[in-house]
C-alpha positions in Angstrom: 132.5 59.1 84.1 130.7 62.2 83.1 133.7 64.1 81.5 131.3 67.2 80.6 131.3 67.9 84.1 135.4 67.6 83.7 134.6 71.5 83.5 134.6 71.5 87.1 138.1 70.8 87.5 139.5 73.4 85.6 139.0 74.9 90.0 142.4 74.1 89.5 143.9 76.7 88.1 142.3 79.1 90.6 144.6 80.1 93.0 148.3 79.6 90.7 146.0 82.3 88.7 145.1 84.7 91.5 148.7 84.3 92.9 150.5 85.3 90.6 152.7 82.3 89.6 150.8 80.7 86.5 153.2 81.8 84.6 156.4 80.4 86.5 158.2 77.7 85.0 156.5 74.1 85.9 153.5 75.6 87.0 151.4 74.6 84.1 152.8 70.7 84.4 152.1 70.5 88.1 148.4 72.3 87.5 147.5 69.4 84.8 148.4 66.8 87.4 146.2 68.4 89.8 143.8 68.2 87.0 144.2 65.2 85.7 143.8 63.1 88.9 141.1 65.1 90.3 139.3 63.7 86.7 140.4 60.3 87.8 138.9 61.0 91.6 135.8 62.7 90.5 135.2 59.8 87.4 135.9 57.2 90.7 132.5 58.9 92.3 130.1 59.4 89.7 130.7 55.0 89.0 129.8 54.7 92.8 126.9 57.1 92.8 125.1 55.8 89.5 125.8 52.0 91.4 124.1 53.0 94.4 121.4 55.3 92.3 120.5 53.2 89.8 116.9 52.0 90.6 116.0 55.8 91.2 117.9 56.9 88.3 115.3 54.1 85.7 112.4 56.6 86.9 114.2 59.6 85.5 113.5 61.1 81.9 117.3 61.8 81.4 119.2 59.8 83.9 118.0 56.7 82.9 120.2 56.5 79.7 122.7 56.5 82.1 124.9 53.5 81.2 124.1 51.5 84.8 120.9 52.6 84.6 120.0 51.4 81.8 121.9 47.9 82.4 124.6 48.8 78.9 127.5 48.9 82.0 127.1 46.1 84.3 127.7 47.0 88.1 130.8 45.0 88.8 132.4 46.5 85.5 131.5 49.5 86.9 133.0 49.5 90.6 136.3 48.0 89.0 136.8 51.0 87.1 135.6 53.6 90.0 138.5 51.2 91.9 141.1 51.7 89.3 140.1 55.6 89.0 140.6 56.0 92.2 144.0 54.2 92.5 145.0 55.9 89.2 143.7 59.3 90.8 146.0 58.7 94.3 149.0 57.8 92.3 149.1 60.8 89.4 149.1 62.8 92.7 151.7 61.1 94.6 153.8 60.0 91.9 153.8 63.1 89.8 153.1 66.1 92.1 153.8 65.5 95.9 152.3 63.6 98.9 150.4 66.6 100.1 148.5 66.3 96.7 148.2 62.7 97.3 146.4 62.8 101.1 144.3 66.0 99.8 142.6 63.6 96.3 142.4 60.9 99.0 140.4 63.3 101.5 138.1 64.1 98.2 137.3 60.7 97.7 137.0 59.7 101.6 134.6 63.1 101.6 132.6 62.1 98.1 132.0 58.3 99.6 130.3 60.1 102.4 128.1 61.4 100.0 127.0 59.3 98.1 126.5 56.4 100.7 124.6 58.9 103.7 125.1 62.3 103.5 123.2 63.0 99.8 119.9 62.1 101.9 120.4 64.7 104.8 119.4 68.3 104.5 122.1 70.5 104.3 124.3 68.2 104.5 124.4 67.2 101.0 124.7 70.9 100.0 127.6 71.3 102.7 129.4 67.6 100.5 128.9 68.9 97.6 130.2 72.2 98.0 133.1 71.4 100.1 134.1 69.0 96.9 134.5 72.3 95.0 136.8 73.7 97.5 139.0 71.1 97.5 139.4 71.2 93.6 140.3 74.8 94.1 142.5 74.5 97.0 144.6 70.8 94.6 145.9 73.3 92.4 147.7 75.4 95.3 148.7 71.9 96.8 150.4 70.9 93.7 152.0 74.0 93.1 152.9 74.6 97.0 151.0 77.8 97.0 149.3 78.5 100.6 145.4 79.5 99.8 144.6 82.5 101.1 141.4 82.6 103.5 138.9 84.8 101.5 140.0 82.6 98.4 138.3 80.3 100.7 135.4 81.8 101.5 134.4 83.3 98.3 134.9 79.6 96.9 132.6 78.3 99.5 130.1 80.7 99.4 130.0 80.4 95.6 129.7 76.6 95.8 127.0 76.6 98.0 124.7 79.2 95.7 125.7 76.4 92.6 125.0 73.8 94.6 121.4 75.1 96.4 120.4 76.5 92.9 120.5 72.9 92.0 118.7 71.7 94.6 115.9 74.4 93.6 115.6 73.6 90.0 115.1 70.2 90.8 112.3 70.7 93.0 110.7 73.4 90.9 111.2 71.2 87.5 110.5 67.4 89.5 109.1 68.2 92.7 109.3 66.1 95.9 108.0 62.8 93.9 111.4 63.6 92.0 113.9 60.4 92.0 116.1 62.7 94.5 114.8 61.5 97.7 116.5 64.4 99.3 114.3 67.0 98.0 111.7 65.9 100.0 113.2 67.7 103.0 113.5 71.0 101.2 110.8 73.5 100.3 111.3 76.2 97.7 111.3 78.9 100.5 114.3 77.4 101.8 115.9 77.0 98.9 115.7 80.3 97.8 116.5 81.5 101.5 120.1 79.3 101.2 121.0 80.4 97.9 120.4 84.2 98.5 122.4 84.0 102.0 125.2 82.3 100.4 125.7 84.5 97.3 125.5 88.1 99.8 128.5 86.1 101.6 130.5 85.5 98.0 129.8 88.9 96.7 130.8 90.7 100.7 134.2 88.4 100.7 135.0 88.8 96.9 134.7 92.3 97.5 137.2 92.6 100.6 139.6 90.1 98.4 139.7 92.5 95.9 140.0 95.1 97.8 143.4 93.4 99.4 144.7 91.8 96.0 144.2 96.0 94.3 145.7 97.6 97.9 147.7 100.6 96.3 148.2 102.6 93.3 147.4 100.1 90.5 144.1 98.5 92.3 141.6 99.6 89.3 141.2 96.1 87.7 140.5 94.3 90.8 138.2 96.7 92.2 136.5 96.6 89.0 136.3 93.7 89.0 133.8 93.0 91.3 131.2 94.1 88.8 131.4 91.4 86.4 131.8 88.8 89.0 128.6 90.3 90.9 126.7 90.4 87.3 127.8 86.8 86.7 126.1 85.8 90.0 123.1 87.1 89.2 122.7 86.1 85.3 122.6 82.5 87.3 120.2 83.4 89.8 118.2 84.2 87.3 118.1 81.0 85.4 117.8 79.5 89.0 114.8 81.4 89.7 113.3 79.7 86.4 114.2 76.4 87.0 117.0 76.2 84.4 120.3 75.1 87.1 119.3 71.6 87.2 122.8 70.7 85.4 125.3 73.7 85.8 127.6 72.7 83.2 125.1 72.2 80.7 124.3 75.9 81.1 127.2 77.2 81.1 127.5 75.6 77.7 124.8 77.1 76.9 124.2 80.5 78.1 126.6 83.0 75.6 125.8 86.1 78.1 127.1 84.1 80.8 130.3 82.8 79.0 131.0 86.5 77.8 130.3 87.9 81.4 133.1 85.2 82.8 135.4 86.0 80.2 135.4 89.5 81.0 135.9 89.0 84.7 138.9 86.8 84.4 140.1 89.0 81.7 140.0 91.4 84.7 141.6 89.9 87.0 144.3 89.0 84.7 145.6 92.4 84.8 144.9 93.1 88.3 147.6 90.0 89.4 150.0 89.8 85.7 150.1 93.6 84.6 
């Protein structure tokens, strides 16, 4: 179920933050719903994917203490509980946040069996999955809340998403190579890697920058035009450990890297006073 990578969630809170209305009476209570049964959704997938992945997963160094991998979960444990995740997941949503909530978990998890059962093994197509999942995390705390997301929220989320997700992809060749138990890497070279990730973090840095520019419109526009300086140093702390072959697991890093951790605390510290002061 993987809940270090829980982390990733926590999208959630993104656009009742940037909005305006975290603060709002039963904002908080419909954001940890949206939180809460995107953990159930996301727990649902990573069963599926170690199932499907677990011959190739017993020639990795790491992933094959995996619990399926290494035969301590048996397989039809294991898609029971990604069946009752995914159930418990759909009805958190429905039940205790709204319908709309409800159709977008079950689009997740429609999108995420894509992936794992075809679309992980074609080229830029697995980027494109994966990504998109983090855009639909993002957009389930609006949903919940009834908050329309704006478009450059969009974008910049997107954009973003793709530079995690590419990074990935690049450490993973650089540290495994195309003999790696991801058969996809085989259809990437570093060149291209490098080529997708620097295209689609110019596109998050250009659209964060014209968000900010429309969120600080007026007199009182100083935090989110400054902003954009932490959130462009934060991007390229992480191309950085890209570049060396460190992004293999992005929320291990983020655990780990203190310069990275203080340079995200400062930029949502930021834009905390751009949107609440």
């Amino acid at each position: 179920m993987r809940p270090r990578q829980w982390i990733k969630n926590l999208l959630v809170v993104a656009v009742p933050l940037a909005s305006g209305t975290f603060l709002e009476q039963g904002v908080v209570g419909k954001i940890i719903v949206a939180f809460v049964s995107m953990c159930l959704a996301a727990s649902s997938v990573y069963l599926v994917n170690d199932v499907l992945d677990r011959d190739s997963d017993r020639k990795h160094p790491s992933k094959s203490q995996r619990p399926i991998a290494s035969g301590e979960l048996p397989v039809r444990t294991a898609l029971i509980a990604a069946a009752v995740l995914a159930v418990g997941g759909l009805a958190v949503a429905g039940l205790l946040a709204s319908t709309d909530l409800m159709w977008l978990v079950a689009g997740y998890l429609g999108l995420q069996a894509i992936y794992v059962a075809w679309a992980k093994h074609q080229p830029v197509l697995d980027l494109a999955s994966v990504a998109a999942g983090f855009v639909i995390r993002a957009i389930a705390g609006g949903v919940a809340v009834g908050i329309p997301t704006s478009t450059w929220f969009m974008t910049v989320t997107a954009a973003t998403a793709f530079f995690v997700v590419s990074g990935k992809r690049y450490s993973e060749l650089v540290t495994q190579g195309v003999s790696g138990t991801r058969q996809g890497l085989k259809d990437y070279s570093e060149g291209y890697l490098r080529f997708a990730w620097g295209v689609s973090v110019g596109i998050a840095v250009v659209f964060y920058g014209l968000w900010a520019a429309e969120l600080s419109s007026g007199d009182s526009g100083f935090w989110g035009r400054v902003s954009v300086v932490p959130f462009v140093l934060i991007l390229l702390r992480y191309a950085r450990d890209i570049d060396a072959g460190l992004a293999e697991a992005p929320e291990e890093m983020l655990f780990r890297d203190r310069v990275l951790q203080i340079l995200g605390i400062v930029w949502v510290a930021m834009f905390a006073l751009q949107v609440y002061a």
